[in-house]
mmCIF file as gemmi writes it, N, C-alpha and C atoms, coordinates in Angstrom:
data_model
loop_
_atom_site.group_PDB
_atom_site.id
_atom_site.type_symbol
_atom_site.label_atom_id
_atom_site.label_alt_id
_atom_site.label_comp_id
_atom_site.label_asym_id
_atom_site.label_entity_id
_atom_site.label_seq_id
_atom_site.pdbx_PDB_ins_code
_atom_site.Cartn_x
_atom_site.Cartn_y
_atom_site.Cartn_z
_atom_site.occupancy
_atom_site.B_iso_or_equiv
_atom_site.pdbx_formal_charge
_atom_site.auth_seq_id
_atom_site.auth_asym_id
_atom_site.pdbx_PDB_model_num
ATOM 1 N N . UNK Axp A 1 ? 0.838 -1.19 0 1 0 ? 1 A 1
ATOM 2 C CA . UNK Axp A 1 ? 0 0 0 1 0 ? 1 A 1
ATOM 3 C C . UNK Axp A 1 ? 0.877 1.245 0 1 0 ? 1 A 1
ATOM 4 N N . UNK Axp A 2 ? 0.482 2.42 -0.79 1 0 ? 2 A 1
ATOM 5 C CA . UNK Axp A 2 ? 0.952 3.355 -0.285 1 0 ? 2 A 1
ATOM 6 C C . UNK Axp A 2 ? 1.063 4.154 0.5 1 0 ? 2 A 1
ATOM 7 N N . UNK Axp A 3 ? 2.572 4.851 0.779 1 0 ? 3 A 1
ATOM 8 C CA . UNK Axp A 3 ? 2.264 6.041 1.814 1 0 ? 3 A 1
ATOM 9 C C . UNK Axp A 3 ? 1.56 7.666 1.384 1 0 ? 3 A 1
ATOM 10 N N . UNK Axp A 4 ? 0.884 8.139 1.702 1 0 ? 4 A 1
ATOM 11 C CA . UNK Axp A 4 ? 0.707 9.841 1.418 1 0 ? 4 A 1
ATOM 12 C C . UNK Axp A 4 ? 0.761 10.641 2.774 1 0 ? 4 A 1
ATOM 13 N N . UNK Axp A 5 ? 1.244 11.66 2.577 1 0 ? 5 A 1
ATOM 14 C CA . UNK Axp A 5 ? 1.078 12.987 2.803 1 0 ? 5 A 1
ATOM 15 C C . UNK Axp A 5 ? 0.361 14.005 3.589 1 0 ? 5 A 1
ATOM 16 N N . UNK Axp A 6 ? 0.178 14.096 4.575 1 0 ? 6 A 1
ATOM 17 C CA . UNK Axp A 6 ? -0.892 15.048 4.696 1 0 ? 6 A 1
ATOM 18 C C . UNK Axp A 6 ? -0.903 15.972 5.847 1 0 ? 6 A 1
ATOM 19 N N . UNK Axp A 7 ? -1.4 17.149 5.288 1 0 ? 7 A 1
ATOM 20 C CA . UNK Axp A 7 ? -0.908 18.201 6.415 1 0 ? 7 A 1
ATOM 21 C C . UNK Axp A 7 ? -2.03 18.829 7.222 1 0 ? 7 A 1
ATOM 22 N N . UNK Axp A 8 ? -2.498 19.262 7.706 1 0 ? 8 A 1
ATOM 23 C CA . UNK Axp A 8 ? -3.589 20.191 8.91 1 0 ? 8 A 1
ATOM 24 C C . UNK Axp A 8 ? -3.234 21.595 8.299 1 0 ? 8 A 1
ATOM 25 N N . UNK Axp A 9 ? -4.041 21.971 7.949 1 0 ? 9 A 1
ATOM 26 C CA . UNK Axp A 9 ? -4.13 23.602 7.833 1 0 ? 9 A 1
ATOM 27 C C . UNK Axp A 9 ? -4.465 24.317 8.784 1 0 ? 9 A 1
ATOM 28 N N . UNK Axp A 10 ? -4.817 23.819 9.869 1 0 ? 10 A 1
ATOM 29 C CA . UNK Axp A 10 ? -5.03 24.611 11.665 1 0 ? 10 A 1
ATOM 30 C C . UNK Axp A 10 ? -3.592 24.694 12.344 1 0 ? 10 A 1
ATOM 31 N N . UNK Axp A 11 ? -3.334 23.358 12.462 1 0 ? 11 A 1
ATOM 32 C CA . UNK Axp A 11 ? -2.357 23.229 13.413 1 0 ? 11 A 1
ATOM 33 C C . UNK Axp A 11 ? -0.603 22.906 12.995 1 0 ? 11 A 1
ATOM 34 N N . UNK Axp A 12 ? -1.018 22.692 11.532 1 0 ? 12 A 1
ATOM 35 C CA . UNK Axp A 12 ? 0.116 22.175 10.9 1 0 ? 12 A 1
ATOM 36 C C . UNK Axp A 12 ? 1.481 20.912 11.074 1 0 ? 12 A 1
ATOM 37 N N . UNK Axp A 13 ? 0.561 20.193 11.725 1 0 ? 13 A 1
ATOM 38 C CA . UNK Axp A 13 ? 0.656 18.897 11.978 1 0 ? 13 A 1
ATOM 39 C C . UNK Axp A 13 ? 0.623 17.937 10.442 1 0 ? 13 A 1
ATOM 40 N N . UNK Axp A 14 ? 1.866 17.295 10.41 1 0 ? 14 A 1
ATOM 41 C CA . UNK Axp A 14 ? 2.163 16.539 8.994 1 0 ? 14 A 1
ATOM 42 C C . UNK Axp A 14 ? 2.157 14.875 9.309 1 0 ? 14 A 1
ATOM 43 N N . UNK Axp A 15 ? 1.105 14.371 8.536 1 0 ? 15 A 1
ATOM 44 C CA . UNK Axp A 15 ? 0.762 13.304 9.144 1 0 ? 15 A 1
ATOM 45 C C . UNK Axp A 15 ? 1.342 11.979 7.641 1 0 ? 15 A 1
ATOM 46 N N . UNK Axp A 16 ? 1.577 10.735 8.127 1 0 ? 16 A 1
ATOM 47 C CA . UNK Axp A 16 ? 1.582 9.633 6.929 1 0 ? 16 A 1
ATOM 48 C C . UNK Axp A 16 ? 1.154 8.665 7.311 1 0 ? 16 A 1
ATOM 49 N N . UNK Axp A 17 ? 0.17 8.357 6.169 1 0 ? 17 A 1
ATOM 50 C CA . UNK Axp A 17 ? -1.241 7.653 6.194 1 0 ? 17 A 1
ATOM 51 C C . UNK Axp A 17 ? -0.785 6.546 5.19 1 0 ? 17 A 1
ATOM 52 N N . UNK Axp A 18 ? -0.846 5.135 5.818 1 0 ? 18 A 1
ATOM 53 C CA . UNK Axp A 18 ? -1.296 4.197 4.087 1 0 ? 18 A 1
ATOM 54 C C . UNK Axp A 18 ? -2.47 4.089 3.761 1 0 ? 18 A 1
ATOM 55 N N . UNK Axp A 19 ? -2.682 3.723 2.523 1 0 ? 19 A 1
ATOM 56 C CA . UNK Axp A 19 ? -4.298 3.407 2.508 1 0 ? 19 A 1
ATOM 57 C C . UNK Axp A 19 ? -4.12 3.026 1.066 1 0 ? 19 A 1
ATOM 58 N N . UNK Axp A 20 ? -4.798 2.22 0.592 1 0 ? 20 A 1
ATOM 59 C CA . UNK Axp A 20 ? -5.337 1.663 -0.962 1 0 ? 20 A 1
ATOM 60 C C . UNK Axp A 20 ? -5.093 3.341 -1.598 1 0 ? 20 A 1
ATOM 61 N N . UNK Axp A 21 ? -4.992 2.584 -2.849 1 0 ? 21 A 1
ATOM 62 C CA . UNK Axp A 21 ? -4.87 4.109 -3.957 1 0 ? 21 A 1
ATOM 63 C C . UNK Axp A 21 ? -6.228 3.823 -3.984 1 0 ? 21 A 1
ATOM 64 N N . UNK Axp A 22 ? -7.305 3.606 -4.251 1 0 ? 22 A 1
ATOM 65 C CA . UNK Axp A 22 ? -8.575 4.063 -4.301 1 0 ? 22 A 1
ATOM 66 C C . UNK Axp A 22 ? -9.323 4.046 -3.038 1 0 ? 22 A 1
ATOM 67 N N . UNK Axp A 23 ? -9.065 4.324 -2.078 1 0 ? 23 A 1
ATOM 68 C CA . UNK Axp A 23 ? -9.704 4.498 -0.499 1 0 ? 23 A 1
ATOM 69 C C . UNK Axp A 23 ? -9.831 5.976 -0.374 1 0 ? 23 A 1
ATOM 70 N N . UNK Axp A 24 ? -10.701 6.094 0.333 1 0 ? 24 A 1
ATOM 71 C CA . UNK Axp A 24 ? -11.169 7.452 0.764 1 0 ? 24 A 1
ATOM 72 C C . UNK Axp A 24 ? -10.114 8.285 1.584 1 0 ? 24 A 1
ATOM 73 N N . UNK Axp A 25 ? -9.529 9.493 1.24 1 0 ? 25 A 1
ATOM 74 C CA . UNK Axp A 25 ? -8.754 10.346 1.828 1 0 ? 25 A 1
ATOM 75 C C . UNK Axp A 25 ? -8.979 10.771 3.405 1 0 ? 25 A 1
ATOM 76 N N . UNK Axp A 26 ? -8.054 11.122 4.559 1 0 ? 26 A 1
ATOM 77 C CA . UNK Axp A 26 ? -9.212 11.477 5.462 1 0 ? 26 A 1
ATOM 78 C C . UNK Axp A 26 ? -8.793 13.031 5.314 1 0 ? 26 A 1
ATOM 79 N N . UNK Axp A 27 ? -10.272 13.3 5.768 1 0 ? 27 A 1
ATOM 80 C CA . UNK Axp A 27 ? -10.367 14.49 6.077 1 0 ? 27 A 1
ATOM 81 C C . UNK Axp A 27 ? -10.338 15.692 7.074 1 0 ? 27 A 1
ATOM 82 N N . UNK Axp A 28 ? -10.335 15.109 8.025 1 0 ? 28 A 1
ATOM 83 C CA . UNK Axp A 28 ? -10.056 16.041 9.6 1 0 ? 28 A 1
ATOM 84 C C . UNK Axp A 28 ? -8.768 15.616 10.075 1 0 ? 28 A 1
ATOM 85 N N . UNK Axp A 29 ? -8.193 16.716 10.902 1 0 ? 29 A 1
ATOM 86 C CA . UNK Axp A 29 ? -6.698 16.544 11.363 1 0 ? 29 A 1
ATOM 87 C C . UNK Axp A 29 ? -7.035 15.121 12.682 1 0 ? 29 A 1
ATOM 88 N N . UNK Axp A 30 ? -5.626 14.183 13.028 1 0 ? 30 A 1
ATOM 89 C CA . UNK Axp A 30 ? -6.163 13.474 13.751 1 0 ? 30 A 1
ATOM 90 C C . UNK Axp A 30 ? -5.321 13.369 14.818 1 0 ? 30 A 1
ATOM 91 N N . UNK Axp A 31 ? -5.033 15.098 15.111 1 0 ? 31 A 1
ATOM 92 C CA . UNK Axp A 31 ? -4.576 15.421 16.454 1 0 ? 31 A 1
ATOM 93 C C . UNK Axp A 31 ? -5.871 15.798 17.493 1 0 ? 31 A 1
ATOM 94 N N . UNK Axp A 32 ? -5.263 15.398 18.832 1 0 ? 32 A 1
ATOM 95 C CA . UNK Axp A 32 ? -6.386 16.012 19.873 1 0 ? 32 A 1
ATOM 96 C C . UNK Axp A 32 ? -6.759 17.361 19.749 1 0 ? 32 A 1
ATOM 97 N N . UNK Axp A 33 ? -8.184 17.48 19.476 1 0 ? 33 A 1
ATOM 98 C CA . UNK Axp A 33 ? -9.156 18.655 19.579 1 0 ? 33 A 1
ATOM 99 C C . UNK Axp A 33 ? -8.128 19.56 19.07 1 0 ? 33 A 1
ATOM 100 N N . UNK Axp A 34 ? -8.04 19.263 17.592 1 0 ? 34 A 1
ATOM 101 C CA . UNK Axp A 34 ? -7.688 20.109 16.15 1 0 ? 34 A 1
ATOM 102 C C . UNK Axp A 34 ? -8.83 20.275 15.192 1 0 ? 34 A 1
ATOM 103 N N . UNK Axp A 35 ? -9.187 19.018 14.466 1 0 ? 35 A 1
ATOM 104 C CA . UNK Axp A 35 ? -10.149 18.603 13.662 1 0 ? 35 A 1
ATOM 105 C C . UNK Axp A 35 ? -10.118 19.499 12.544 1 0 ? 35 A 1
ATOM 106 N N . UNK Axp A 36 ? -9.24 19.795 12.588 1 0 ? 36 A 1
ATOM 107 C CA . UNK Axp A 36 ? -8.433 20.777 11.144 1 0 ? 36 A 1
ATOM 108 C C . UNK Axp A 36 ? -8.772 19.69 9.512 1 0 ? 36 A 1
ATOM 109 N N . UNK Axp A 37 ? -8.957 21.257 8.457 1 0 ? 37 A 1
ATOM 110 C CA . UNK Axp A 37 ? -9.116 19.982 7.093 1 0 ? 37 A 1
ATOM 111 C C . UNK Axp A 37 ? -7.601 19.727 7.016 1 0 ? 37 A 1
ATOM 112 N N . UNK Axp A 38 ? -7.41 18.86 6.179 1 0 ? 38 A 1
ATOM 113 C CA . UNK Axp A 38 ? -6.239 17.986 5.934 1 0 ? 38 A 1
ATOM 114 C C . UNK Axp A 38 ? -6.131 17.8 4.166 1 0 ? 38 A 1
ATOM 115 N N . UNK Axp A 39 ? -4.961 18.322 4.15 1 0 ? 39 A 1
ATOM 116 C CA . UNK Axp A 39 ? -4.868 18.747 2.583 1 0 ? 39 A 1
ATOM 117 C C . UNK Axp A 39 ? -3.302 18.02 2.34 1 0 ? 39 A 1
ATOM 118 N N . UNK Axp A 40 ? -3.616 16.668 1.019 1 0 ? 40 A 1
ATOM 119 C CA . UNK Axp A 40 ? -2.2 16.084 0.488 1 0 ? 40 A 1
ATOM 120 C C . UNK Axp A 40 ? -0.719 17.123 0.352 1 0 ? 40 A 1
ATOM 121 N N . UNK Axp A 41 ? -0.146 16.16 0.796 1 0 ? 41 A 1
ATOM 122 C CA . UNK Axp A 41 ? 1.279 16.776 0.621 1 0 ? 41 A 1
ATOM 123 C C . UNK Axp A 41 ? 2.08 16.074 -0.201 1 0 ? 41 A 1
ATOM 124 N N . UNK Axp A 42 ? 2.71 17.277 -1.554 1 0 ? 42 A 1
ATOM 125 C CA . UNK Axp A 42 ? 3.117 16.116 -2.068 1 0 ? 42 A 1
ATOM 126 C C . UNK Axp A 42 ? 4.485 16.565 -2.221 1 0 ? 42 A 1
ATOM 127 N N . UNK Axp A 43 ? 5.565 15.158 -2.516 1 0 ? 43 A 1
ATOM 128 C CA . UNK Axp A 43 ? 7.032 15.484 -2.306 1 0 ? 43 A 1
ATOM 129 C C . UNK Axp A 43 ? 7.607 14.528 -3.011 1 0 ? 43 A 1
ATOM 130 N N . UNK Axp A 44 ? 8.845 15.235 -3.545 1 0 ? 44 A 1
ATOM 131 C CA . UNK Axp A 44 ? 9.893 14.769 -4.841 1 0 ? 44 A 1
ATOM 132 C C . UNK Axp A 44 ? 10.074 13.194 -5.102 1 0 ? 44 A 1
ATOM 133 N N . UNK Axp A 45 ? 10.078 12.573 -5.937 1 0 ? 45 A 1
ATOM 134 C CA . UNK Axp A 45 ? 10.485 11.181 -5.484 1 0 ? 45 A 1
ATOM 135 C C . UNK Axp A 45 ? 12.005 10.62 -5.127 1 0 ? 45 A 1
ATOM 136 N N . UNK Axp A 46 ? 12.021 9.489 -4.72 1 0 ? 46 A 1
ATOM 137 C CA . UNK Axp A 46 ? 13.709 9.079 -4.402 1 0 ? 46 A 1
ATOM 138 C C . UNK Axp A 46 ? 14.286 9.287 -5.649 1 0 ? 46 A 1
ATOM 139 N N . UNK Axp A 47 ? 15.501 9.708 -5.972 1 0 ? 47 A 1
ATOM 140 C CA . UNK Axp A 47 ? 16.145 9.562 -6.852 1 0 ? 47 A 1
ATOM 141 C C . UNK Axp A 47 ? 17.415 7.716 -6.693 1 0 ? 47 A 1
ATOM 142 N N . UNK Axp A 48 ? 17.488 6.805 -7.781 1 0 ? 48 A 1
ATOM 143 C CA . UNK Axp A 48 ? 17.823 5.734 -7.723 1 0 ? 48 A 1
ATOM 144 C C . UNK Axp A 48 ? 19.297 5.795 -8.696 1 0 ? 48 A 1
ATOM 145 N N . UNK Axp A 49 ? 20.239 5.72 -8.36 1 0 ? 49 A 1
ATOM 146 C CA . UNK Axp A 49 ? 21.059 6.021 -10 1 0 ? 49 A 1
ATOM 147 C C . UNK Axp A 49 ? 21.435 4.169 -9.933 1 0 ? 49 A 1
ATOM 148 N N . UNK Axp A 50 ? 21.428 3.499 -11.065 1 0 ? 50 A 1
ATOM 149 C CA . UNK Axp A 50 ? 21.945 2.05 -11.117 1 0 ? 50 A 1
ATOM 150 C C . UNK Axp A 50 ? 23.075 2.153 -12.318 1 0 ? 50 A 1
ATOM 151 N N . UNK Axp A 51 ? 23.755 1.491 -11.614 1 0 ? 51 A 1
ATOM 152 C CA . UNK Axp A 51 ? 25.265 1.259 -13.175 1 0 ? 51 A 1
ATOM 153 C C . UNK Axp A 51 ? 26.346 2.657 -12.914 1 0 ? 51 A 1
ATOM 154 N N . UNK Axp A 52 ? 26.374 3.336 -13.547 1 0 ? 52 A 1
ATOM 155 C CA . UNK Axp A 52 ? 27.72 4.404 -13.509 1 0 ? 52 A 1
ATOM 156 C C . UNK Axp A 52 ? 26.269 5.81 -12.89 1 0 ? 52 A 1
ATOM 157 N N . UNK Axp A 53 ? 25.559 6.06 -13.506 1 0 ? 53 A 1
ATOM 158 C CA . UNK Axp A 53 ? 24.712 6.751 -13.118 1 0 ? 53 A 1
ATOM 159 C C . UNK Axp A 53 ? 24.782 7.789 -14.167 1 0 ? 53 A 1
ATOM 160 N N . UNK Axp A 54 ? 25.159 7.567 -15.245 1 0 ? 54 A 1
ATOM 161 C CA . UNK Axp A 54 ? 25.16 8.584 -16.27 1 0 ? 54 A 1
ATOM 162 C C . UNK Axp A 54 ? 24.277 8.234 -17.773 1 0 ? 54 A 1
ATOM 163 N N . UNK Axp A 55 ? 23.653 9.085 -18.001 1 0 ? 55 A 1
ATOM 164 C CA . UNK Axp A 55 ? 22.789 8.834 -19.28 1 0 ? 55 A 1
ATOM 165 C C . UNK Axp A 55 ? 23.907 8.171 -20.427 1 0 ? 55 A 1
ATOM 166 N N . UNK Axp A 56 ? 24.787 9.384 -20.676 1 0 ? 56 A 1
ATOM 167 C CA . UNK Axp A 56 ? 25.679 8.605 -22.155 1 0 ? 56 A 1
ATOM 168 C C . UNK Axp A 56 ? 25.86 7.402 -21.616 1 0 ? 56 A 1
ATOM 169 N N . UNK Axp A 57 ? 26.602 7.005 -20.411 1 0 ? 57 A 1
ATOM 170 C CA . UNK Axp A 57 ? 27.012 5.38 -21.126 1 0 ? 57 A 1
ATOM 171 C C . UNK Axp A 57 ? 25.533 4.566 -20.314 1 0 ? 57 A 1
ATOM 172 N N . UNK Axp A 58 ? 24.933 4.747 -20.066 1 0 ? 58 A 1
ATOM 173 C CA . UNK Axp A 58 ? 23.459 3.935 -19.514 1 0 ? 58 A 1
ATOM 174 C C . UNK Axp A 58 ? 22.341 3.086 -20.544 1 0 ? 58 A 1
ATOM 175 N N . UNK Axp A 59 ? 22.71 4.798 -21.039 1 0 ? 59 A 1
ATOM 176 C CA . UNK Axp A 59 ? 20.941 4.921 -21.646 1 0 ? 59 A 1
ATOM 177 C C . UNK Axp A 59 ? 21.071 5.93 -23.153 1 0 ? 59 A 1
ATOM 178 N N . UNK Axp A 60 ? 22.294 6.299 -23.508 1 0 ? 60 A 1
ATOM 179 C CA . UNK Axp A 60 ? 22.801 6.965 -24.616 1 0 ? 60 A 1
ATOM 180 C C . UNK Axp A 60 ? 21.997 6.036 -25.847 1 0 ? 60 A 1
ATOM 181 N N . UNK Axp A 61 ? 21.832 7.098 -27.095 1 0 ? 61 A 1
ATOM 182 C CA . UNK Axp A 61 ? 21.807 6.234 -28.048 1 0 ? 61 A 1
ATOM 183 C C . UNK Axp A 61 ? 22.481 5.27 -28.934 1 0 ? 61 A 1
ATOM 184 N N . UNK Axp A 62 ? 22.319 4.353 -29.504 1 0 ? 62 A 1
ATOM 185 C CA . UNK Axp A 62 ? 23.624 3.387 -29.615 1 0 ? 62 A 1
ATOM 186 C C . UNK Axp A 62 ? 24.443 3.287 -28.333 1 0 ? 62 A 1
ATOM 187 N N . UNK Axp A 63 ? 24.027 2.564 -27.517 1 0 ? 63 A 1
ATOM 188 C CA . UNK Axp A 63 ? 24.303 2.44 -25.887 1 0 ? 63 A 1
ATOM 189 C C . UNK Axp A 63 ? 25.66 1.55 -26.133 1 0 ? 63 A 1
ATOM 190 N N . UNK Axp A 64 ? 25.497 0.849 -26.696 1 0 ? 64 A 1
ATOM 191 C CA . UNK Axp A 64 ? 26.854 -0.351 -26.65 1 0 ? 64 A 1
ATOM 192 C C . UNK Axp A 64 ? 27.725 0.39 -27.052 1 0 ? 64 A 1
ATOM 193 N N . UNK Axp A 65 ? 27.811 1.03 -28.488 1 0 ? 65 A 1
ATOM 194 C CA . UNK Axp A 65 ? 28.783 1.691 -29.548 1 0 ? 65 A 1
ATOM 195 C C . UNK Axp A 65 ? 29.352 2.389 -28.553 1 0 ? 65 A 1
ATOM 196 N N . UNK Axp A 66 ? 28.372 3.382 -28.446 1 0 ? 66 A 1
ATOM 197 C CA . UNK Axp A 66 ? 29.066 4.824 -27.5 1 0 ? 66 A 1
ATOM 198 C C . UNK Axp A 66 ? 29.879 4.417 -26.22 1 0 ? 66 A 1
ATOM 199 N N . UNK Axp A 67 ? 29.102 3.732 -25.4 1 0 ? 67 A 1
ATOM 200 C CA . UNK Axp A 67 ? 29.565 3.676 -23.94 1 0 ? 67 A 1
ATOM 201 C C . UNK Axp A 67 ? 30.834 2.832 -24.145 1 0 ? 67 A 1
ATOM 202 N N . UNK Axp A 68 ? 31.148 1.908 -25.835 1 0 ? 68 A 1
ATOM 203 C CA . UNK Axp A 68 ? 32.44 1.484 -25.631 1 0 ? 68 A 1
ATOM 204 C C . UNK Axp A 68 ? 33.239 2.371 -25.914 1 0 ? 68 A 1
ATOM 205 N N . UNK Axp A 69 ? 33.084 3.217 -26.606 1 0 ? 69 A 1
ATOM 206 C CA . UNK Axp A 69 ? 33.629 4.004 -27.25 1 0 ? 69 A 1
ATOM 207 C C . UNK Axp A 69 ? 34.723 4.965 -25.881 1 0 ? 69 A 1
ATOM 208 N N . UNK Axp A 70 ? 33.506 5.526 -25.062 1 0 ? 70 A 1
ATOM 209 C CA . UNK Axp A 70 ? 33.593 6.291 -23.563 1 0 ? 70 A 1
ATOM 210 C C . UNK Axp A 70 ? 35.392 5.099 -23.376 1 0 ? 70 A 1
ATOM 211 N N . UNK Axp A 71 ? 34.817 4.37 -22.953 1 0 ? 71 A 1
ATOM 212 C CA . UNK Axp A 71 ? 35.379 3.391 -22.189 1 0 ? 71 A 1
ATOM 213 C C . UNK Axp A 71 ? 36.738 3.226 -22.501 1 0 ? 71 A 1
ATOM 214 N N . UNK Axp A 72 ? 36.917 2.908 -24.321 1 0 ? 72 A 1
ATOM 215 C CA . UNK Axp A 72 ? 38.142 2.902 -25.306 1 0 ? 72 A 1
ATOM 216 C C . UNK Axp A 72 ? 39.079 4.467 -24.783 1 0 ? 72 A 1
ATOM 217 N N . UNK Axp A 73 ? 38.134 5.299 -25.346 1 0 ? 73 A 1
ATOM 218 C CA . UNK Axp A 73 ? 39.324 6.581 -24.692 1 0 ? 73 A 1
ATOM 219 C C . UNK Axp A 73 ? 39.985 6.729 -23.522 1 0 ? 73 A 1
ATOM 220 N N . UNK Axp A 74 ? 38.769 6.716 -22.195 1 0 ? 74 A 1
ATOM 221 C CA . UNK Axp A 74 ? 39.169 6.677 -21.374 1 0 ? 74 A 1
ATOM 222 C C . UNK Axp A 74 ? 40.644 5.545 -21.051 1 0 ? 74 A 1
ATOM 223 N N . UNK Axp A 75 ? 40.58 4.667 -21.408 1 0 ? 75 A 1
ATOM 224 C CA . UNK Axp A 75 ? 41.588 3.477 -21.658 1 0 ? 75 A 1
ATOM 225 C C . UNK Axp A 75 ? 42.848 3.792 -22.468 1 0 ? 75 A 1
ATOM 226 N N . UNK Axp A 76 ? 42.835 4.417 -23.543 1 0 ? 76 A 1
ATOM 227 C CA . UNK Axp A 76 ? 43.931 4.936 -24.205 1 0 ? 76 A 1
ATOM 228 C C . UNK Axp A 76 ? 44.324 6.051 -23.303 1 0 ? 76 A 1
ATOM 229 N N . UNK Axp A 77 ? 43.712 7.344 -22.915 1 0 ? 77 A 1
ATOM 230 C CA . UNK Axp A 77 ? 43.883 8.507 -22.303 1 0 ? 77 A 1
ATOM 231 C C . UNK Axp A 77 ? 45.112 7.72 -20.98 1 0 ? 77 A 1
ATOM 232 N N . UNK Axp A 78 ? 44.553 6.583 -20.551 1 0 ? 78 A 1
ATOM 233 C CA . UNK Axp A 78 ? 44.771 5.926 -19.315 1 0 ? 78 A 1
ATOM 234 C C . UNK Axp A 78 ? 46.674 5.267 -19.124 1 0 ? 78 A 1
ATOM 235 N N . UNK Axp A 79 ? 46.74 4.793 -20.93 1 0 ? 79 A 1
ATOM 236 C CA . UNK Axp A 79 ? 47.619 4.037 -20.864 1 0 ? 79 A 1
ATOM 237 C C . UNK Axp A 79 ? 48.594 4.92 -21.169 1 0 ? 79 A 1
ATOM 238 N N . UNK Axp A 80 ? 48.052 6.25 -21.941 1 0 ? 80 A 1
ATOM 239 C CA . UNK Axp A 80 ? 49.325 6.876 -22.506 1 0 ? 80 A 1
ATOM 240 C C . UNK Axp A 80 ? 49.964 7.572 -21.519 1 0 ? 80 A 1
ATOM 241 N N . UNK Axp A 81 ? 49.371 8.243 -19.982 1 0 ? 81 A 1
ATOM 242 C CA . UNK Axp A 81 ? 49.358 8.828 -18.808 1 0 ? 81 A 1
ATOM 243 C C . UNK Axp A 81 ? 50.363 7.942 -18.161 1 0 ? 81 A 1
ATOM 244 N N . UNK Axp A 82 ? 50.319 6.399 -17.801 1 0 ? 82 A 1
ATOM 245 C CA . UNK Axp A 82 ? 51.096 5.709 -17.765 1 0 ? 82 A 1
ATOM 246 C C . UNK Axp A 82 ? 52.344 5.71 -18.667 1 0 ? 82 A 1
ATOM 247 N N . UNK Axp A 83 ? 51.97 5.639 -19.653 1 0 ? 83 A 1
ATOM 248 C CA . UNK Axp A 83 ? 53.632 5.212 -20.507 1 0 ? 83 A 1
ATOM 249 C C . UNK Axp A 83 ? 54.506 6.84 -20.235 1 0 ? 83 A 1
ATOM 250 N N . UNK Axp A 84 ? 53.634 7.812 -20.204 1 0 ? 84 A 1
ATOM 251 C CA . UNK Axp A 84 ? 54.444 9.217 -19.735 1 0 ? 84 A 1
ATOM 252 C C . UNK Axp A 84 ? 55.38 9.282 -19.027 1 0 ? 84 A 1
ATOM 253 N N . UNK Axp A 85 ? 54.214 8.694 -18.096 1 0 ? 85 A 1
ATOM 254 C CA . UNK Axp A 85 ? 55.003 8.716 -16.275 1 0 ? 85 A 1
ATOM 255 C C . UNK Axp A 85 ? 56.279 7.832 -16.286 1 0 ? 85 A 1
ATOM 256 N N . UNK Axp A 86 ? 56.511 6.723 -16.635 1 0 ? 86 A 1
ATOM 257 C CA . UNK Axp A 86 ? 57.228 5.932 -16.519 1 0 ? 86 A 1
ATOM 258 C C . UNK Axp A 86 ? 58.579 6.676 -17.667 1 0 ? 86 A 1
ATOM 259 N N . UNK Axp A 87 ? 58.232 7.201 -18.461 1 0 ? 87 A 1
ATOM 260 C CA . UNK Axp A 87 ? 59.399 7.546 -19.45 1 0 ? 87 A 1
ATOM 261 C C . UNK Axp A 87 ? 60.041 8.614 -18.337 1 0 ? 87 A 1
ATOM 262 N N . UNK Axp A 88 ? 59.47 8.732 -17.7 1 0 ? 88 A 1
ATOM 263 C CA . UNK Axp A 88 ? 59.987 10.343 -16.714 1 0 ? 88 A 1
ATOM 264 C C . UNK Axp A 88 ? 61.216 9.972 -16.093 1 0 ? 88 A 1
């Protein structure tokens, strides 16, 4: 079930309620001798990142091509940084 939201416009008391997505909302605050209306609150969702967390190599178009592509440079960039260092 889900959670929602909900705030008291008297007392401002923020309350979380489960209930069926099609169940009746409540409507009075359900603090002692408030009985305030109670109006949804609504708030951002979780953000989830899975894999590197970046669109180009995720979810880019031509996802394989590109993100090898990413990967290839980064890898050359990688080895030549190495062979530098070592000539030093």
């Amino acid at each position: 079930m889900p959670t929602y939201d909900y705030k008291c416009e008297k007392c401002g008391n923020v309350f979380e309620v489960r209930h069926a997505f099609d169940a009746k909302a409540p409507e009075t605050c359900m603090s002692d001798d408030c009985d305030g209306a109670l109006r949804r609150v609504f708030s951002p969702p979780t953000i989830i990142f899975k894999g590197s967390g970046w669109h180009v190599t995720d979810y880019g178009s031509g996802s394989t091509s590109s993100a090898s592509n990413i990967k290839d440079r980064a890898k050359e960039t990688a080895d030549e940084a190495a062979a530098a260092s070592s000539s030093d």
